[in-house]
C-alpha positions in Angstrom: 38.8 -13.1 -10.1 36.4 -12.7 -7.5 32.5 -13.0 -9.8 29.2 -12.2 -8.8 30.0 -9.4 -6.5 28.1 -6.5 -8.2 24.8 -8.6 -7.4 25.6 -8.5 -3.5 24.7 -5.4 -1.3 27.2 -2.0 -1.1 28.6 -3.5 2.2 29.6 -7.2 0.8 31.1 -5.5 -2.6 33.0 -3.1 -0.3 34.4 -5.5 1.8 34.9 -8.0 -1.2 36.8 -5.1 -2.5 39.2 -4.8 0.6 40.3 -8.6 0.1 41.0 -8.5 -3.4 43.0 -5.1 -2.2 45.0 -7.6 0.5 44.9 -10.4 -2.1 46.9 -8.0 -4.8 49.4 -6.8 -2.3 50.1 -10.0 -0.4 50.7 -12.2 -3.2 51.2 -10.0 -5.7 49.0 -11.1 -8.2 45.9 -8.7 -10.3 42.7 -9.3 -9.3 39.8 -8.6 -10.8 36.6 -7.8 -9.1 32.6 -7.1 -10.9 31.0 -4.2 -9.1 28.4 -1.9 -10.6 29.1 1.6 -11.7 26.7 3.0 -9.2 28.3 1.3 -6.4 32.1 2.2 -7.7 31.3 5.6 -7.7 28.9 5.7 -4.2 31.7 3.8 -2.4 34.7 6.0 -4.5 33.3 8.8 -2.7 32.9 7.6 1.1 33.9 3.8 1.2 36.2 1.2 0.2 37.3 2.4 -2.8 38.6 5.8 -1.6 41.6 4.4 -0.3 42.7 2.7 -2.2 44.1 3.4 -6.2 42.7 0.8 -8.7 42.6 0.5 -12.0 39.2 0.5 -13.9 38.0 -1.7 -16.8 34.3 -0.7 -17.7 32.5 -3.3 -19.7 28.9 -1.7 -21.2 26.2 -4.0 -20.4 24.3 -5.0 -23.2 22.0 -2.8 -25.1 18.2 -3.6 -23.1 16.3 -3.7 -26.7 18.9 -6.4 -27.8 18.8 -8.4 -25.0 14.9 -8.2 -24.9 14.8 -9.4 -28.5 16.6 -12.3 -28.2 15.0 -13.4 -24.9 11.5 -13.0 -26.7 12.9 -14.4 -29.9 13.7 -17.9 -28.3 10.1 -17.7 -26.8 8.8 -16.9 -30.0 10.9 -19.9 -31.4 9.4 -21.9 -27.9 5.6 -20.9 -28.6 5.7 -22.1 -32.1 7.4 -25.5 -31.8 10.3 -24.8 -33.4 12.2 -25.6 -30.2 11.6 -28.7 -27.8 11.1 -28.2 -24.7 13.7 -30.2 -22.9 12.1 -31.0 -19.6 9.7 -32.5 -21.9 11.5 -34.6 -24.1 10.5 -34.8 -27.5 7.1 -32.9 -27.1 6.8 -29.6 -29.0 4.6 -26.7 -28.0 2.3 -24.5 -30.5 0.3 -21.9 -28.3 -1.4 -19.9 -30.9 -2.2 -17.0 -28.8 0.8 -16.9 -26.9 2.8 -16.9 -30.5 0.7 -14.2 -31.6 1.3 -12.0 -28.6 5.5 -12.8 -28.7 5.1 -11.4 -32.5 3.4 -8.0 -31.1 5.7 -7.6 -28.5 8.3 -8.1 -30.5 7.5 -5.9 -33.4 6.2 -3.1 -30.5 10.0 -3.6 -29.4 11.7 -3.4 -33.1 9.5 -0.5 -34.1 8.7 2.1 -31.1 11.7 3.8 -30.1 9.9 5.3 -27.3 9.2 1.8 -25.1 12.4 1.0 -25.5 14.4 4.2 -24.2 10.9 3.8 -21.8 11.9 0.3 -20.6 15.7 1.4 -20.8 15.1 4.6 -18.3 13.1 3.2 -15.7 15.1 -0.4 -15.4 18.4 2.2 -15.7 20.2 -0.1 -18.1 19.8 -3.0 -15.7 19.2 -6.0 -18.0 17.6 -8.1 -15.0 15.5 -5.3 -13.7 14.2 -4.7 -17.4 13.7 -8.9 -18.1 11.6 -8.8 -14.3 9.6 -5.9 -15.8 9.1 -7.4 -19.3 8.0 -10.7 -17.1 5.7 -9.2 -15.0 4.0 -7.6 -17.8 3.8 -11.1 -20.0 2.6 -12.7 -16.7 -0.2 -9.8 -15.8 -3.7 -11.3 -14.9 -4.8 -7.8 -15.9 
């Protein structure tokens, strides 16, 4: 199993993908290899990939709303001292105004289908592109 490929540039998947090639042929084992669909499909058409047969297992990433939902969720459950904080051992939080915003965030996400094919489309289904983005917009001065 070679991991964590898909978060490297086209040129280290591509040439990630070439030894997991050798690795299957020399010593005849099945290797499996993470790279993203846009990159199968760029380097299927002029790289790597097209020379090579392979056999494809396409995992869907996780649904962006869902994943959103949680991640709020546990700040939700942070913000109102439901969870300790473990770096602080045994001292609970209860930000008011932070718990209120989690709530309106969260209910924005659950109930406008709009912000959330929004936030889908422009982070293209990438959950750490759309978790930067909802980030950035918790942490806005403005």
């Amino acid at each position: 199993m070679i991991d964590n490929a898909d978060q490297r540039n086209l040129d280290i998947q591509q040439e990630a993908f070439v030894i997991a090639q050798n690795f299957s042929q020399t010593w005849m084992a099945v290797v499996f290899i993470a790279v993203r669909p846009q990159t199968f499909h760029q380097s299927k058409q002029a790289g790597a990939f097209s020379a090579y047969p392979q056999k494809i297992f396409s995992i869907s990433p996780p649904r962006v709303d869902l994943v959103m939902e949680k991640r709020l969720s546990f700040a939700l459950n942070l913000s109102e001292g439901r969870l300790p904080v473990e770096r602080l051992h045994g001292v609970r939080l209860h930000l008011h105004g932070l718990t209120l915003f989690l709530k309106t965030l969260l209910h924005s996400l659950k109930t406008n289908m709009e912000l959330v094919e929004l936030l889908s489309n422009i982070t293209g289904g990438n959950i750490r592109e759309a978790i930067d983005l909802v980030t950035k917009f918790i942490g806005s001065p403005t």
